[in-house]
FISENU-272419 format. One line per field, with one value per residue: x, y, z of N, C-alpha, C, O in turn; residue in one letter; residue number from 1. Coordinates in pm, whole numbers, plus 50000, padded with zeros to 5 digits. Atoms other than C-alpha are relative to their C-alpha. Example, Ala and Ser with C-alpha at 12.3 -4.5 7.8 and 13.67 -1.06 7.14 Angstrom:
% residues 2
n_xx	c(50089, 49918)
n_yy	c(49881, 49881)
n_zz	c(50000, 49994)
ca_xx	c(51230, 51367)
ca_yy	c(49550, 49894)
ca_zz	c(50780, 50714)
c_xx	c(50090, 49923)
c_yy	c(50120, 50109)
c_zz	c(50000, 50073)
o_xx	c(50194, 49974)
o_yy	c(50118, 50220)
o_zz	c(50066, 50090)
code	c(A, S)
pos	c(1, 2)
//
This chain:
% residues 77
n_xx	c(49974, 49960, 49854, 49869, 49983, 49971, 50096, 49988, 50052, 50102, 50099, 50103, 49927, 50012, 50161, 50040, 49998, 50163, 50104, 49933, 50078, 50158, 50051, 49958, 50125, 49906, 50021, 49937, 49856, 50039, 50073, 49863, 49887, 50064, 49963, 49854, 49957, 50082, 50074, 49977, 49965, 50148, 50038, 49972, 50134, 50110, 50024, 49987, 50147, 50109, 49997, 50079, 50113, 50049, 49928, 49962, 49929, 50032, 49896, 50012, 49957, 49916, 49866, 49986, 50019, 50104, 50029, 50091, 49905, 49889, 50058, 50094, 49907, 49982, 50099, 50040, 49934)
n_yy	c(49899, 49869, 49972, 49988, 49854, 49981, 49948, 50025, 49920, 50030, 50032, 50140, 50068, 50028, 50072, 50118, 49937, 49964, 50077, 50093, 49973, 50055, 50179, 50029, 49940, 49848, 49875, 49901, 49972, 49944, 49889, 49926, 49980, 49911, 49839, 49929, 50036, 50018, 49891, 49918, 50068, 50027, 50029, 50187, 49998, 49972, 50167, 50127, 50000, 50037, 50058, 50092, 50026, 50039, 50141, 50063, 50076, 50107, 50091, 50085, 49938, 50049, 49933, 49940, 49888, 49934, 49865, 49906, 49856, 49979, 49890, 49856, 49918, 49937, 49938, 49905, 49914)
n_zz	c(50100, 49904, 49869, 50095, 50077, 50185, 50111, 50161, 50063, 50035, 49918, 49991, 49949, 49891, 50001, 49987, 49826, 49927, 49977, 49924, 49860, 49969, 49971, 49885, 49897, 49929, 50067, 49977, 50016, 50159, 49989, 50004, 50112, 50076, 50016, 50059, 50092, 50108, 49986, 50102, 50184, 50079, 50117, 49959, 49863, 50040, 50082, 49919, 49966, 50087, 50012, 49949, 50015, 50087, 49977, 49914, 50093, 49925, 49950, 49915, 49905, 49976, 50025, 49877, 50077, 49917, 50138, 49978, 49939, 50144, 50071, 49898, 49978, 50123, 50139, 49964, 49862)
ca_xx	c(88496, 88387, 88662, 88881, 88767, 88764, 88567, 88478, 88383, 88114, 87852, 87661, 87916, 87798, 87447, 87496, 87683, 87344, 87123, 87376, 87336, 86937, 86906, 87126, 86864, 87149, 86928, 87078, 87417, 87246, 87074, 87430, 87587, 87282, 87331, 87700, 87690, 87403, 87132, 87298, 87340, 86935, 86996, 87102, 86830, 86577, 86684, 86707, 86362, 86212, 86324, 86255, 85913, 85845, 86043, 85977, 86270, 86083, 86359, 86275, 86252, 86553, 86785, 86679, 86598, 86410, 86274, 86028, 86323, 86569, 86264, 86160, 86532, 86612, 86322, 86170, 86413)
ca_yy	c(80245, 80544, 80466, 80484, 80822, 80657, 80819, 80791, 80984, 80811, 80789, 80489, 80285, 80320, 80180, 79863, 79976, 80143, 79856, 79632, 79842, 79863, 79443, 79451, 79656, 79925, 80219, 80468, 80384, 80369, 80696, 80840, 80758, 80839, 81209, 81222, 81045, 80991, 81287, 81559, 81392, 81449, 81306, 80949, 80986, 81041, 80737, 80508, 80615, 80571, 80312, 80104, 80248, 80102, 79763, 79638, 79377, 79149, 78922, 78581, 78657, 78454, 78696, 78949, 79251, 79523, 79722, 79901, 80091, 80113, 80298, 80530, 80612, 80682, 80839, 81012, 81140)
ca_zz	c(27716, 27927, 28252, 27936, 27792, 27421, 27145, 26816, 26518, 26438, 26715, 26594, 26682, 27041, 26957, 27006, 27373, 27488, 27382, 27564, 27880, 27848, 27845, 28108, 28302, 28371, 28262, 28421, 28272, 27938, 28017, 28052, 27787, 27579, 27696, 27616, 27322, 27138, 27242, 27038, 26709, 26608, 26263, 26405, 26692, 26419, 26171, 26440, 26592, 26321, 26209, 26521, 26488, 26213, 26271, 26570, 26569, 26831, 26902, 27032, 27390, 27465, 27318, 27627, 27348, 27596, 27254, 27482, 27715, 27403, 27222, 27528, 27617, 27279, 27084, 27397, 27655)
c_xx	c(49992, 50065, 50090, 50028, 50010, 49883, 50011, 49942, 49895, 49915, 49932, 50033, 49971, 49867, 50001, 50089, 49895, 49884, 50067, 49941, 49847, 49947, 50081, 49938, 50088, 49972, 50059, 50109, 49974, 49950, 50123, 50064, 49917, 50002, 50098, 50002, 49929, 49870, 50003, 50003, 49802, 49978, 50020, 49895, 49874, 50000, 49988, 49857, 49923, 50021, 49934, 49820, 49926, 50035, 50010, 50102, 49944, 50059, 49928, 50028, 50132, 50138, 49989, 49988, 49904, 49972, 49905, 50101, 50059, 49928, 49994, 50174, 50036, 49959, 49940, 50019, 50024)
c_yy	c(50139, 50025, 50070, 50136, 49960, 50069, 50012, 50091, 49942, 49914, 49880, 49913, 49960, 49954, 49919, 49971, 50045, 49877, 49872, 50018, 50010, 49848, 50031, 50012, 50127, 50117, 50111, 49992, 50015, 50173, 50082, 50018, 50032, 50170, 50059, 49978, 50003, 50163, 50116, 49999, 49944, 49920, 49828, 49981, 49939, 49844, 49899, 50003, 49983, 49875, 49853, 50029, 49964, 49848, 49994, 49877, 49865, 49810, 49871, 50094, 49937, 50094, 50123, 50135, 50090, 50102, 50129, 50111, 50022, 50125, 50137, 50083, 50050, 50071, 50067, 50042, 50156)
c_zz	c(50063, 50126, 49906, 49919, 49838, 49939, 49921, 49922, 49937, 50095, 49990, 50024, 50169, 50077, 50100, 50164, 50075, 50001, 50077, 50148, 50053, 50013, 50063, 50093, 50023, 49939, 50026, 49931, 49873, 49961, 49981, 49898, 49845, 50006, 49994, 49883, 49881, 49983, 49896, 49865, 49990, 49880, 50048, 50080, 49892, 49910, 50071, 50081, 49915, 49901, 50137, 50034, 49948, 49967, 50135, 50002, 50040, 49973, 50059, 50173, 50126, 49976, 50109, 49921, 50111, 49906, 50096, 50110, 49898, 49939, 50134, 50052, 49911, 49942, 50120, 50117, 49905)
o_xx	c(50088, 50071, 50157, 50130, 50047, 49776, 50123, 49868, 49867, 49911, 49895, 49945, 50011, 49827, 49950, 50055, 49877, 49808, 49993, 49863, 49808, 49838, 50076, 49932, 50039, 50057, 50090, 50154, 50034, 49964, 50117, 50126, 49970, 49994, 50110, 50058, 49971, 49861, 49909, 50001, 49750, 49864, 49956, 49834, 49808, 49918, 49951, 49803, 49806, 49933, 49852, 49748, 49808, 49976, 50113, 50080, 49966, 50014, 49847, 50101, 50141, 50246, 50102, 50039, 49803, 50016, 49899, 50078, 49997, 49979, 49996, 50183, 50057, 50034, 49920, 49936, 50072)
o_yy	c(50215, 50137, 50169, 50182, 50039, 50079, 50042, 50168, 50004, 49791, 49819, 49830, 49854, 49941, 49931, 49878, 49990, 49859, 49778, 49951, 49973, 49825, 50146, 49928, 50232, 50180, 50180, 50105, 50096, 50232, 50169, 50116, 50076, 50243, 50181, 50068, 50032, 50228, 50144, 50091, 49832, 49877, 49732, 49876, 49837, 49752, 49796, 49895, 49956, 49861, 49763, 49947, 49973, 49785, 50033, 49809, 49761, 49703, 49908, 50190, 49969, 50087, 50168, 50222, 50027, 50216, 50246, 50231, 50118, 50237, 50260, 50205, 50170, 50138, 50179, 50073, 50255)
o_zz	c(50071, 50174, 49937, 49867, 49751, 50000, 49880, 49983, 49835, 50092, 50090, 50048, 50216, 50193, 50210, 50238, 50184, 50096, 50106, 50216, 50164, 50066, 50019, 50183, 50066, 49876, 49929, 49916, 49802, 49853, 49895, 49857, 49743, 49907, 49997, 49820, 49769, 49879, 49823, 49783, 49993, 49861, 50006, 50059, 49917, 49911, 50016, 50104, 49941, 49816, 50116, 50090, 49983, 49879, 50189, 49901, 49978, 49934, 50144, 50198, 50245, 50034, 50131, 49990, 50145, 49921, 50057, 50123, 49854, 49927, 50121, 50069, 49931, 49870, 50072, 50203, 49961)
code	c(X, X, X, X, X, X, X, X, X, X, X, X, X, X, X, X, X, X, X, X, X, X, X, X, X, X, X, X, X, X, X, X, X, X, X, X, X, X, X, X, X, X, X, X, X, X, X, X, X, X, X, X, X, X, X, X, X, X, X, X, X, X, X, X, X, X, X, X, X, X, X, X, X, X, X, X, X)
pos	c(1, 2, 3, 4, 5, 6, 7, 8, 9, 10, 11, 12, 13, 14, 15, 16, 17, 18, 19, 20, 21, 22, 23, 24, 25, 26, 27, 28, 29, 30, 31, 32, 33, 34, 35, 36, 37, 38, 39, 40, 41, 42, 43, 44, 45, 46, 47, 48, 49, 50, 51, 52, 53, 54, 55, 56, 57, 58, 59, 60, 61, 62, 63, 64, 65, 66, 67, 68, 69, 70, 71, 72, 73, 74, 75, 76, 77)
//
């Protein structure tokens, strides 16, 4: 999606792209596209931090969920 230059008007759409790249382990690439994409948009930052602070979703650990980078790149870069 970012070789390709697409983008959308509605950021949250690229959630579930970042928590892809954090279980992958590819923080840095998550880290990236958290500071193009998601960083600026405080009001999505804030529902989604607080929401997983209050719902952990603790996934079987088969499904490869890494909630503890997801939260720390998200809620406190």
């Amino acid at each position: 999606v970012n070789e390709l230059g697409l983008e959308t008007s509605d950021k949250s759409e690229v959630i579930p792209f970042f928590e892809g790249l954090v279980n992958l382990g590819r923080y840095e690439d998550a880290r990236v596209l958290y500071n193009k994409q998601i960083k600026g948009n405080s009001e999505m930052r804030f529902a989604l931090c607080t929401f997983l602070a209050e719902h952990n979703p603790e996934y079987p650990p088969e499904f490869g969920y890494d909630y503890t980078n997801i939260y720390e790149i998200l809620c406190n870069s």
